[in-house]
C-alpha positions as CSV (number, residue, x, y, z in Angstrom):
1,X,-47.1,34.1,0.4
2,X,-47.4,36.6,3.0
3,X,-46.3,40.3,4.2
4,X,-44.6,38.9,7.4
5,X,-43.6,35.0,7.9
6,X,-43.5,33.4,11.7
7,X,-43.7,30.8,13.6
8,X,-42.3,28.9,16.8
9,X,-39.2,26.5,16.8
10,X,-41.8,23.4,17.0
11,X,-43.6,24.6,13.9
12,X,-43.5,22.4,10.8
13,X,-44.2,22.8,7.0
14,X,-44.6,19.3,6.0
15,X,-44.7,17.8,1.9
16,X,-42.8,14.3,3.4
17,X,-42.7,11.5,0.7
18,X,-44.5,8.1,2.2
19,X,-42.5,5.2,4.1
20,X,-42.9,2.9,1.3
21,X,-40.2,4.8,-1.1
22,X,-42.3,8.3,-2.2
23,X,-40.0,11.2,-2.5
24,X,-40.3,14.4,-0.9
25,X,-42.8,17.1,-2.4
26,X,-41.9,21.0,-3.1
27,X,-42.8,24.2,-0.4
28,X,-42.1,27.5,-1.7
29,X,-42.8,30.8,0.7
30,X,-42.3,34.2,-0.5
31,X,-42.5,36.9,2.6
32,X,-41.7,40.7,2.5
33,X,-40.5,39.7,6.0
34,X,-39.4,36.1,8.3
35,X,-38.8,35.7,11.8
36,X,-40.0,31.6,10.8
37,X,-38.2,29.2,13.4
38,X,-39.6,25.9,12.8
39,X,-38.8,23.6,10.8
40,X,-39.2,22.6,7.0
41,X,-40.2,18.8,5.8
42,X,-39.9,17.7,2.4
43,X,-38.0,14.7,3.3
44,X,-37.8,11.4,0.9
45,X,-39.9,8.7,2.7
46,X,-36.7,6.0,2.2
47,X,-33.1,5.5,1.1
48,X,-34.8,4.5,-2.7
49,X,-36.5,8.1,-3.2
50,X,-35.0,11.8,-3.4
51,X,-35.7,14.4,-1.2
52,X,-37.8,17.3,-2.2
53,X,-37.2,21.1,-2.5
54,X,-37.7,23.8,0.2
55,X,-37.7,27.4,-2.0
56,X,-38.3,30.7,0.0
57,X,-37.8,34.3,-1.0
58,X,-37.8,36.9,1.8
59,X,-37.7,40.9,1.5
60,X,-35.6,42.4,-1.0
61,X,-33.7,38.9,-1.9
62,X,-33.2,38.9,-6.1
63,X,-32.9,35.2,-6.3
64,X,-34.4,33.6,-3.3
65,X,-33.1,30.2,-1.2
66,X,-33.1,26.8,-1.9
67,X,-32.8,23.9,0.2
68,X,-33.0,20.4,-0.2
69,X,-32.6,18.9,3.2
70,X,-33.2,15.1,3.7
71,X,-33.3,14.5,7.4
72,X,-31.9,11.6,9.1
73,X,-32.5,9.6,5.9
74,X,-29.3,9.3,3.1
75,X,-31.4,9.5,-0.2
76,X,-31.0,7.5,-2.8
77,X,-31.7,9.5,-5.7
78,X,-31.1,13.1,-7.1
79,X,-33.2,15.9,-6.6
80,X,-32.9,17.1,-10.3
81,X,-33.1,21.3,-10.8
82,X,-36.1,21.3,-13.5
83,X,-34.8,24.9,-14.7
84,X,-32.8,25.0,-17.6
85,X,-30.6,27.4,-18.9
86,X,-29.3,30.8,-16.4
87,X,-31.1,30.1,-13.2
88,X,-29.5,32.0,-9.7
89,X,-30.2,31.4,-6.2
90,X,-29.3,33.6,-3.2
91,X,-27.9,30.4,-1.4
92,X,-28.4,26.6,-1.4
93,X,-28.1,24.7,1.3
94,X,-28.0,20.6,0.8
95,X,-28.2,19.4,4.2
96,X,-28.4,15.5,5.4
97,X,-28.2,13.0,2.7
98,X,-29.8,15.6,0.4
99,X,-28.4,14.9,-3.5
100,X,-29.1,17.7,-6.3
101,X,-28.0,17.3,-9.6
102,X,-27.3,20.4,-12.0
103,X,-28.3,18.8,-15.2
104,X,-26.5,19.0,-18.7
105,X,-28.2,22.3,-19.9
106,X,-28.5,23.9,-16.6
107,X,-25.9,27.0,-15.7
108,X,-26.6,28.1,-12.2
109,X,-25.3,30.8,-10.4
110,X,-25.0,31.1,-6.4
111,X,-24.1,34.4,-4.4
112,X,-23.0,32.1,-1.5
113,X,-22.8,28.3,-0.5
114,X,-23.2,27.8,3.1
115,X,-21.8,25.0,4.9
116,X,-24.2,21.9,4.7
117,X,-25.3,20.9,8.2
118,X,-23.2,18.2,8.9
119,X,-20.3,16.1,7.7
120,X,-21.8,12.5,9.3
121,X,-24.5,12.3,6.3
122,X,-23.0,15.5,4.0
123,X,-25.5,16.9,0.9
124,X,-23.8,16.0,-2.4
125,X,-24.2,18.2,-5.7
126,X,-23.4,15.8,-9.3
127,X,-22.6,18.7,-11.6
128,X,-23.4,17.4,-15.4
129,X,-24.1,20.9,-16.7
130,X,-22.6,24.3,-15.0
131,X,-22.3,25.8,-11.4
132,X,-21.1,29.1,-10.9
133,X,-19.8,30.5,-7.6
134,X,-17.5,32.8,-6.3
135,X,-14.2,32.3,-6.3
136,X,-12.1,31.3,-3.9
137,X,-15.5,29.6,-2.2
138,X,-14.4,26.7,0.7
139,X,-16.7,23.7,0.3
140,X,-17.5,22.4,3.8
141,X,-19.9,19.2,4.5
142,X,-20.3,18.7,0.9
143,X,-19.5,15.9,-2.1
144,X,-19.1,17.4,-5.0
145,X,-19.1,15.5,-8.0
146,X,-18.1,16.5,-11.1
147,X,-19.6,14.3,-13.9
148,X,-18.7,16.0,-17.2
149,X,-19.7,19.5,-15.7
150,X,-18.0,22.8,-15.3
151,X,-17.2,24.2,-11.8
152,X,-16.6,27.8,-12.1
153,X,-14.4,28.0,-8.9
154,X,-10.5,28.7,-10.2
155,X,-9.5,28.6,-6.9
156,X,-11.7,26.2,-5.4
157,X,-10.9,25.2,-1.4
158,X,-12.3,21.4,-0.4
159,X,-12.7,22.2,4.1
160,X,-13.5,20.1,6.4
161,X,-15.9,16.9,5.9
162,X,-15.9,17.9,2.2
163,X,-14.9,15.9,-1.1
164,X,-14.9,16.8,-4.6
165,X,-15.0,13.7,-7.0
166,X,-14.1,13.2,-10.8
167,X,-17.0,11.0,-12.9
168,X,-15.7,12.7,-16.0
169,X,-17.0,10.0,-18.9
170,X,-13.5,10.6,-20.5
171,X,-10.7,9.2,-17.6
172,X,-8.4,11.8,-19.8
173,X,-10.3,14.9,-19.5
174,X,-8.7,17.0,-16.2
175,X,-10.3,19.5,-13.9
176,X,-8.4,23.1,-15.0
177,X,-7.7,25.4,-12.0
178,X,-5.9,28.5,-11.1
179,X,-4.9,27.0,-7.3
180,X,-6.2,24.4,-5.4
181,X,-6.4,23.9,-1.7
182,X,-7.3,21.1,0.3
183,X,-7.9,21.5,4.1
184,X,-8.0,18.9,7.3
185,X,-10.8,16.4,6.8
186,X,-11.4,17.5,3.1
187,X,-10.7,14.7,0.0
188,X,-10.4,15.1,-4.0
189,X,-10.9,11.3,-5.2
190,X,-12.8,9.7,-8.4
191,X,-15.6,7.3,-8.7
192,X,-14.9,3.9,-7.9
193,X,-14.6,2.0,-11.1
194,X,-15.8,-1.7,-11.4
195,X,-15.3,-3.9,-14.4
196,X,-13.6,-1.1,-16.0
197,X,-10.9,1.5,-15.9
198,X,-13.6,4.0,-16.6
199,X,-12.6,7.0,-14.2
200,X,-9.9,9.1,-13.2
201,X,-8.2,11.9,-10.8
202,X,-6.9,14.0,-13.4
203,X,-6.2,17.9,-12.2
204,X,-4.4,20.2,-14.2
205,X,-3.3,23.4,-11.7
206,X,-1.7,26.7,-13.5
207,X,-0.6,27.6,-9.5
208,X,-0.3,25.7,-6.7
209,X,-1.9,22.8,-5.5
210,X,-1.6,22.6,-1.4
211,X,-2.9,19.6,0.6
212,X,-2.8,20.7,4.1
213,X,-1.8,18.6,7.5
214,X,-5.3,16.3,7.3
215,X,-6.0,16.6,3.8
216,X,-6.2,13.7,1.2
217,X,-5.9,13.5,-2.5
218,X,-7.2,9.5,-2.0
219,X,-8.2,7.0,-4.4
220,X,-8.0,3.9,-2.2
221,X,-10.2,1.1,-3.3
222,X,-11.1,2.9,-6.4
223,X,-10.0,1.0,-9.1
224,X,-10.9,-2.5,-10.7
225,X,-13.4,-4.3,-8.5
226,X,-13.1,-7.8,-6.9
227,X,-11.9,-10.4,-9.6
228,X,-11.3,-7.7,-12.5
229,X,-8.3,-5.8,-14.2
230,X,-5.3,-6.9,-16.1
231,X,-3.7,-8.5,-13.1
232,X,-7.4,-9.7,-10.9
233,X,-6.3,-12.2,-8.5
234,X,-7.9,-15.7,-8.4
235,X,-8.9,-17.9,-5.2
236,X,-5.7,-17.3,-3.1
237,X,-3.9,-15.1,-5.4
238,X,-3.3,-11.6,-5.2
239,X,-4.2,-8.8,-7.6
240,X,-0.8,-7.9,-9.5
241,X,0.5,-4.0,-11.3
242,X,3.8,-2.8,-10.3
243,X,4.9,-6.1,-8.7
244,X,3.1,-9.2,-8.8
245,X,0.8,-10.4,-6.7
246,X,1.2,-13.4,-4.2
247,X,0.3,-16.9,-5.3
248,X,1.2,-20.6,-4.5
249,X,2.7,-22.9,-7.7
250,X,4.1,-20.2,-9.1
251,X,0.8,-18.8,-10.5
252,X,0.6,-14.8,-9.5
253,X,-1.5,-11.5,-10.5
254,X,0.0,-10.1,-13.4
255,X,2.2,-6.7,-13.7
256,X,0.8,-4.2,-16.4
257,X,1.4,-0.6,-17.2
258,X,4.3,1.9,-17.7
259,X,7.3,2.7,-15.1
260,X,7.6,6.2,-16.3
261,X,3.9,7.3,-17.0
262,X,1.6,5.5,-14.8
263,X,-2.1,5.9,-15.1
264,X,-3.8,2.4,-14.0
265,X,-5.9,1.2,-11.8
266,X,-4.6,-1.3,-9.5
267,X,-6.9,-4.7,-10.1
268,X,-8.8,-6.4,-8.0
269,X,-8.3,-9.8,-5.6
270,X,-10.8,-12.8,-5.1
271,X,-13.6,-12.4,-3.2
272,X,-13.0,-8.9,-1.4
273,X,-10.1,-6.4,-2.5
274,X,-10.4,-4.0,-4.6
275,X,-7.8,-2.2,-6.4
276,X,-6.5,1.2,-5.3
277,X,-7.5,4.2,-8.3
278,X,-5.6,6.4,-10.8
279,X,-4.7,10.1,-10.0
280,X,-2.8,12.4,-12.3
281,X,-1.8,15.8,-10.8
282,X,0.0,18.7,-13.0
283,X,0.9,22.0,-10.5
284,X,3.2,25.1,-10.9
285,X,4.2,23.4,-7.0
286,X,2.5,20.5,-4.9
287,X,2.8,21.2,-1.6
288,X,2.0,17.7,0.5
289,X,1.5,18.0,4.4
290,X,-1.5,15.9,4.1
291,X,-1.7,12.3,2.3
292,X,-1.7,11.4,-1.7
293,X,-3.3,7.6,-1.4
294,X,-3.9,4.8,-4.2
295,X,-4.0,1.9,-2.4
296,X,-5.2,-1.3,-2.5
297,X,-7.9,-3.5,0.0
298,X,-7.9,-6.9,1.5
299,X,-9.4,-8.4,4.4
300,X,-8.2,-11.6,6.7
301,X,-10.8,-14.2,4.6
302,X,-9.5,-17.5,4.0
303,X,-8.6,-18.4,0.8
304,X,-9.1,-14.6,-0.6
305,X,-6.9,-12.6,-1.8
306,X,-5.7,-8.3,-1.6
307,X,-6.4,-5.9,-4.6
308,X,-3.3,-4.1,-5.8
309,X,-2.2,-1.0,-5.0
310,X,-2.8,1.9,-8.1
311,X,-1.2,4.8,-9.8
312,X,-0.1,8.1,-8.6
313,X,1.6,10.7,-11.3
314,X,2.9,13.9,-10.4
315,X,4.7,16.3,-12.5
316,X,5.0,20.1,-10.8
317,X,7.8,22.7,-10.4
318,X,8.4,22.1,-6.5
319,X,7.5,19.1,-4.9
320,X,8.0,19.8,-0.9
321,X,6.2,19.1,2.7
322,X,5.7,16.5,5.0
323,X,2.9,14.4,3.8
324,X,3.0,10.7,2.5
325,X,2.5,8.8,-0.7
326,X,1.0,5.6,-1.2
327,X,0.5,2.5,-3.4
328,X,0.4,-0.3,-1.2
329,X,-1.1,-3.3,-2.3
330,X,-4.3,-5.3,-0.1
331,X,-2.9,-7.2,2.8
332,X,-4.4,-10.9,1.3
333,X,-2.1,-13.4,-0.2
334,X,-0.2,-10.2,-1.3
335,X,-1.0,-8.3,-3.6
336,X,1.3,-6.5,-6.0
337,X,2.2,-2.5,-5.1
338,X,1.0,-0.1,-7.2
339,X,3.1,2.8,-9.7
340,X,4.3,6.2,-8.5
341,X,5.5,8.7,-10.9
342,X,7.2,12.0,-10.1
343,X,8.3,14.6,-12.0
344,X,9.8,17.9,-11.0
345,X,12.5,21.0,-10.8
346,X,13.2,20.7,-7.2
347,X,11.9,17.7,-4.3
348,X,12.2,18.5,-0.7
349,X,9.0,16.3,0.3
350,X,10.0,14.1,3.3
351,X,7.1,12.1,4.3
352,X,7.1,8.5,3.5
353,X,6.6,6.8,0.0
354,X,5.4,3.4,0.4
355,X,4.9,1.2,-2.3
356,X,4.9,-2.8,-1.0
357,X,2.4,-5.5,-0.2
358,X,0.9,-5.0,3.0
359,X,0.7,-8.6,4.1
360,X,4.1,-9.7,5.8
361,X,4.0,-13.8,5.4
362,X,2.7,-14.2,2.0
363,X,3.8,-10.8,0.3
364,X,3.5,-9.9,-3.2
365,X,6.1,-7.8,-5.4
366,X,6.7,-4.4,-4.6
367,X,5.4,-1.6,-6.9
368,X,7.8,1.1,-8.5
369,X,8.8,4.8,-7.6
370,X,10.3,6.9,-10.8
371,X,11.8,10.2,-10.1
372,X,13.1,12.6,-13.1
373,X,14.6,15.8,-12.3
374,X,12.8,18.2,-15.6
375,X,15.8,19.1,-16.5
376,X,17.9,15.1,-16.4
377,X,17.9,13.3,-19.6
378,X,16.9,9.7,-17.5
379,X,15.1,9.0,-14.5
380,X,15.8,7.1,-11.1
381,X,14.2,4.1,-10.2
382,X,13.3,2.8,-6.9
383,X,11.8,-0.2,-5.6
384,X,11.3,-0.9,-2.1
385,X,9.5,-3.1,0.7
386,X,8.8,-2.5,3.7
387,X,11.8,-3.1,6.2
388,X,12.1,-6.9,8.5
389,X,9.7,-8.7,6.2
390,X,11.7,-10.6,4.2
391,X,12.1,-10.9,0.3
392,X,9.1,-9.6,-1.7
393,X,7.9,-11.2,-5.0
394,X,8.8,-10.2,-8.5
395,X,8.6,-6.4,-9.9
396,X,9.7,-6.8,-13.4
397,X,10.8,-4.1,-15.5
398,X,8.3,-3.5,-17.9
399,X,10.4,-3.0,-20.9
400,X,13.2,-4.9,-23.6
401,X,16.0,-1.4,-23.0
402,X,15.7,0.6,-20.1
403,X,18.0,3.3,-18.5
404,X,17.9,5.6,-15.6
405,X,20.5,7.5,-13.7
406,X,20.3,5.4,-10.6
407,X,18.2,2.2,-9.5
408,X,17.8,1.4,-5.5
409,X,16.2,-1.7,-4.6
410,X,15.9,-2.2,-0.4
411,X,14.0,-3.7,2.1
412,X,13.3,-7.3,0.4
413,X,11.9,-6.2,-2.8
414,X,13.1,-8.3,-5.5
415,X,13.8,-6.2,-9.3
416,X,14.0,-8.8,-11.8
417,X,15.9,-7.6,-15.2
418,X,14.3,-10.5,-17.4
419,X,16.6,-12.6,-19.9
420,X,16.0,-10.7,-23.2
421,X,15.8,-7.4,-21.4
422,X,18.7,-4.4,-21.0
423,X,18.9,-2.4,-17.7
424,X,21.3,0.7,-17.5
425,X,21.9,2.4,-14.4
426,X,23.9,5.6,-14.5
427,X,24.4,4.3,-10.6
428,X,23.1,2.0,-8.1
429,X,22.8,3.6,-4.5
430,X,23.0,1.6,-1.6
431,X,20.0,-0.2,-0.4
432,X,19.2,0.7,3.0
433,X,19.9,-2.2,4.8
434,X,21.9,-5.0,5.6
435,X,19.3,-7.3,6.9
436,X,16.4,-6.7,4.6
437,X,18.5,-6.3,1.4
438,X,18.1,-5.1,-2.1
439,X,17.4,-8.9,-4.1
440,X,18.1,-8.5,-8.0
441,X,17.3,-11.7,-10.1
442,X,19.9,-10.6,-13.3
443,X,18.7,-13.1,-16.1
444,X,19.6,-10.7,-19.4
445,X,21.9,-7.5,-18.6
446,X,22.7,-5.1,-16.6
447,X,24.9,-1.9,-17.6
448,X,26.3,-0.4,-14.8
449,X,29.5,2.0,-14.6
450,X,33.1,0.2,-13.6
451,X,33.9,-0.3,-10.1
452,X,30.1,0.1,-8.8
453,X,30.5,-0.7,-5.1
454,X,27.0,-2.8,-4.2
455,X,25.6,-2.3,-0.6
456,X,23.8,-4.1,1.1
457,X,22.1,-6.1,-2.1
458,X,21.9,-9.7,-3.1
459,X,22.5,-10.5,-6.5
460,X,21.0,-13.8,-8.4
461,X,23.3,-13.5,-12.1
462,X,22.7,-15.9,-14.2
463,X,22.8,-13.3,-17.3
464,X,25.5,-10.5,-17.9
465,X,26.6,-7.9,-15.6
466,X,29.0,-5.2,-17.5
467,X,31.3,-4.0,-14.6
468,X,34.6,-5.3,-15.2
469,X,35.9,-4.2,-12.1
470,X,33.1,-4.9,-9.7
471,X,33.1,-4.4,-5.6
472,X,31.0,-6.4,-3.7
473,X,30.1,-4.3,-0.9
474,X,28.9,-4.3,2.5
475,X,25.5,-6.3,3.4
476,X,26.0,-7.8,-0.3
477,X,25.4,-10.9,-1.6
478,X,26.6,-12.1,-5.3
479,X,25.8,-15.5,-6.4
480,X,26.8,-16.7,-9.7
481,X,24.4,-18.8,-11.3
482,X,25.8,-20.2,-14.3
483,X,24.0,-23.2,-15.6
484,X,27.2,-24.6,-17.4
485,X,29.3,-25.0,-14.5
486,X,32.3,-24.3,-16.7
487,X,31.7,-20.7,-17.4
488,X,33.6,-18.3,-16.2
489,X,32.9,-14.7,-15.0
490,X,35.6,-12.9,-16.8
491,X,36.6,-9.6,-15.4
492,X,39.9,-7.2,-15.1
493,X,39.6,-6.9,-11.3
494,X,37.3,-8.0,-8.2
495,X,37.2,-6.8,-4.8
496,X,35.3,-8.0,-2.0
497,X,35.2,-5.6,1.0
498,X,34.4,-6.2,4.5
499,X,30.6,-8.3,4.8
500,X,30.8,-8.5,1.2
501,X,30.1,-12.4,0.1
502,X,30.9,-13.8,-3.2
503,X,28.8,-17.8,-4.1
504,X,27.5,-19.8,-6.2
505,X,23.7,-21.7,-6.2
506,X,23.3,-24.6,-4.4
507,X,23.3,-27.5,-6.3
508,X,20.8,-30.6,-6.1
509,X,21.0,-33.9,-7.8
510,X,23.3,-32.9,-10.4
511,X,26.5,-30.7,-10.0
512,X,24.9,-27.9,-12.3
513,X,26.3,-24.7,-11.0
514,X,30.0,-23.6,-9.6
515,X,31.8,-20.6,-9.2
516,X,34.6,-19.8,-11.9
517,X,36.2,-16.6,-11.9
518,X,38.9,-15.4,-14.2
519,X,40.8,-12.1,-13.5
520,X,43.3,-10.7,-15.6
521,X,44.0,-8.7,-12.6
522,X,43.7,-8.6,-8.9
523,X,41.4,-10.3,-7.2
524,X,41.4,-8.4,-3.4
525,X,39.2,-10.3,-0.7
526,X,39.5,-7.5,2.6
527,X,39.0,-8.1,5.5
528,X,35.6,-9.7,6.9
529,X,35.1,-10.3,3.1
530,X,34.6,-13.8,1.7
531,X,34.3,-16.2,-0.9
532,X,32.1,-19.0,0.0
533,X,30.2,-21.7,-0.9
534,X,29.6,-23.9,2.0
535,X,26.8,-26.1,1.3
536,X,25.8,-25.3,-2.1
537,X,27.0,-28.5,-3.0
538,X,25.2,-32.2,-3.6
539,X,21.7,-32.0,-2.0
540,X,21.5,-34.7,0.9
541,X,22.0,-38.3,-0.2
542,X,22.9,-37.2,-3.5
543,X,26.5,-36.8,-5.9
544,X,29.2,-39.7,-6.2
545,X,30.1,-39.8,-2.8
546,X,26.5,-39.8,-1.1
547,X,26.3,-41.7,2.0
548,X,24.9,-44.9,2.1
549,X,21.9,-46.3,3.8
550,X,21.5,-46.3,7.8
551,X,23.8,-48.4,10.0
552,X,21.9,-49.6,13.6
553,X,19.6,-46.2,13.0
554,X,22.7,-44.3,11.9
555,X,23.3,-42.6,8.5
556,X,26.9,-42.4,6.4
557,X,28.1,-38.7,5.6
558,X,28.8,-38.2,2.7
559,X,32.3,-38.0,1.1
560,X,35.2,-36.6,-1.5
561,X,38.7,-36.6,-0.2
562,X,37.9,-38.8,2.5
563,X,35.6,-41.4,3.5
């Protein structure tokens, strides 16, 4: 304590916790005056120790400065506030690895919180009782967690190098603001869970909630952890949620969860992925220019095997920008996409919504996009790889009756409407392309409205699809899978326009499967269309006219109307 403070920039107050783990001590100077340029030391001695405090109270300051400031070193524990009840400070500055925790109890109240000192090694504040700020206050350099505490901020702004994250005990429990604003190199996210789904993104915005060009709402590699959910992949199987994950012998991750109202975790692979978090987001309008992110992880290991991609739920007024969305699953032995969810009045957002498995030779199901219009009685539903890799694994639909006003399945992923379920579709749009098509496995049935023209989809029926006067479109593909090769597909009509192909499976050892349509009226084939079923006959040497064995190194075709 002193009338006037000073010193050079190379002096040092020192209370530095030892090398072997001793956490840093406490300084406090009170001066009428400071013209102090050194430095002050109250550093942990190791990453296992907090740092220690730094108070000083200059002049006519009410509440005084506090600073916890751990150097070069990233502590490893909390620097815990001893006061409880009201307690105010002028300013806090957490600086370098420095962590304080407000504890349950506590209310403090700052008049300002400068920037920390650097966003390499940024101070973190776990809030578990109250903080008090002013509004409208930009948090820069800083992780705040939230961990059952109460922010004051209604109009809280996460800057540059800055994160807020949800540990709320109960995943349910959301963060209630007025607006929210998230600039370039800031982040909202939650904990990372591990065994279980224990924590959550859940924010809950009366106004808007804007995610600048840069900015992230990301909970990537924050859900189950390697070898845990409801889908965990095993040695060389992918984690499973929206779409299964990859697997040999027909063994795969598991899909889990609700279409409409996602709020998973995506689980996690063998040996290294981890499954991508849960975020539910409620606005008057989301405005996305930056990134919303809940994917899964993976890593080129033999033998292991992605984590799948997690949940994302929106429901605002206006959804609009430029940003992206995100629910890929890990790129190992493919793991299953994740769930997106969006609700809304009006959508003009352009960026990118991808939901498959990042790996592109062994790729696991798709995950699912539902979109309602507030005012719509049903949904649409969209499903879609990623374009030139080929057909995806399962994405089953999740329940016995489902409708929505329009399905679209592109780019190789692979809807399956299961035997003893009901799909209807108000309308099915055209998938997006010819040479990655929509594939639809139709084991139970499928309600669409007559005449639906398919493009650029290829269709596996072996249950009941309703249209009685069905076009097979452009880029489309229907094969008839009947396993009593006397069934017929009764319709009224059938038209096949140009690039449209109508076939049956292929058969093997037995004749199991052939096409057999009946049309009480027209059957139209247009031009470039087809009906054809080249080779999906006898598999080789097989069927009552299979050739016989090899004459001087030379096989016998096979025959039917002539030898």
């Amino acid at each position: 304590s002193s009338g006037d403070f000073s010193g050079a920039s190379v002096a040092t107050i020192q209370a530095q916790g030892g090398t072997s783990g001793g956490s840093g001590g406490r300084i406090a100077v009170y001066a009428t005056t400071s013209s102090y340029a050194g430095r002050y030391l109250a550093e942990s001695g190791n990453t296992s120790s907090g740092a220690g405090t730094t108070y000083t109270n200059f002049g006519s300051q009410p509440n005084g400065n506090l600073r916890i400031d751990n150097g070069t070193t990233a502590a490893g524990k909390s620097t815990l506030e001893m006061s409880s009840g009201a307690i105010a400070y002028d300013n806090l500055n957490i600086d370098r690895g420095g962590i304080y925790e407000i504890p349950t109890g506590t209310a403090l109240s700052l008049s300002s919180l400068p920037a920390s000192a650097t966003n390499t090694n940024p101070g973190s504040i776990v809030i578990k009782g109250t903080f008090n700020v002013p509004n409208a206050t930009t948090l820069t350099n800083y992780d705040l967690v939230l961990a059952d505490g109460v922010y004051s901020d209604q109009n809280p702004v996460i800057g540059s190098g800055a994160s807020v994250e949800m540990r709320n005990s109960d995943p349910n429990a959301s963060w209630n603001v007025q607006t929210l604003t998230i600039n370039s190199g800031g982040m909202l996210t939650h904990t990372a869970n591990g065994t279980a789904d224990s924590y959550a993104l859940n924010v809950n915005a009366s106004g808007n909630i804007t995610v600048n060009s840069g900015g992230s709402i990301d909970v990537s590699k924050k859900g189950y952890s390697i070898g845990n959910g409801p889908g965990k992949g095993t040695t060389g199987i992918g984690a499973g949620y929206g779409g299964y994950g990859y697997g040999a012998n027909a063994t795969y991750g598991n899909t889990y969860g609700s279409i409409t109202q996602p709020f998973d975790s995506g689980s996690g692979g063998a040996n290294v992925g981890t499954g991508g978090g849960r975020a539910k987001i409620v606005a008057q309008n989301l405005v996305n220019n930056g990134s919303i992110t809940a994917a899964g992880n993976g890593s080129g290991l033999t033998n292991a095997a992605g984590g799948s991609g997690g949940s994302i739920w929106i429901d605002t007024g206006t959804l609009s920008g430029t940003g992206t969305m995100n629910v890929t699953g890990g790129n190992n032995r493919g793991a299953g996409g994740g769930r997106i969810a969006l609700y809304y009045d009006t959508n003009t957002m352009s960026g990118a919504i991808s939901m498959h498995s990042t790996d592109t030779s062994s790729r696991g199901g798709s995950g699912t996009l539902y979109q309602k219009i507030h005012s719509h009685t049903y949904g649409s539903l969209s499903v879609q790889g990623q374009a030139g890799n080929g057909k995806y694994a399962d994405t089953p639909l999740m329940n016995t009756t489902s409708h929505y006003e329009s399905v679209n399945v592109g780019n190789g992923a692979n809807l399956v409407i299961g035997s003893a379920q009901t799909l209807t579709a108000d309308g099915v749009q055209a998938s997006a392309s010819a040479t990655s098509p929509g594939y639809i496995q139709l084991n139970g049935t499928w309600n669409v409205p007559n005449s639906t023209s398919l493009v650029n989809y290829y269709i596996t029926d072996t249950g009941t699809y309703s249209d009685q006067n069905p076009v097979i479109g452009s880029g489309t593909t229907y094969e008839v899978q009947k396993t009593n090769s006397t069934t017929s597909w009764n319709l009224s009509s059938l038209t096949i326009n140009n690039g449209g192909t109508l076939t049956q499976s292929a058969n093997t050892t037995a004749e199991t499967y052939a096409l057999n349509v009946v049309s009480a009226n027209d059957i139209t084939i247009n031009a470039g269309g087809s009906v054809n079923v080249q080779g999906k006959g006898f598999s080789c040497s097989n069927g009552p006219g299979a050739g016989g064995p090899a004459i001087a190194g030379y096989g016998n075709g096979g025959s039917y109307g002539g030898a």
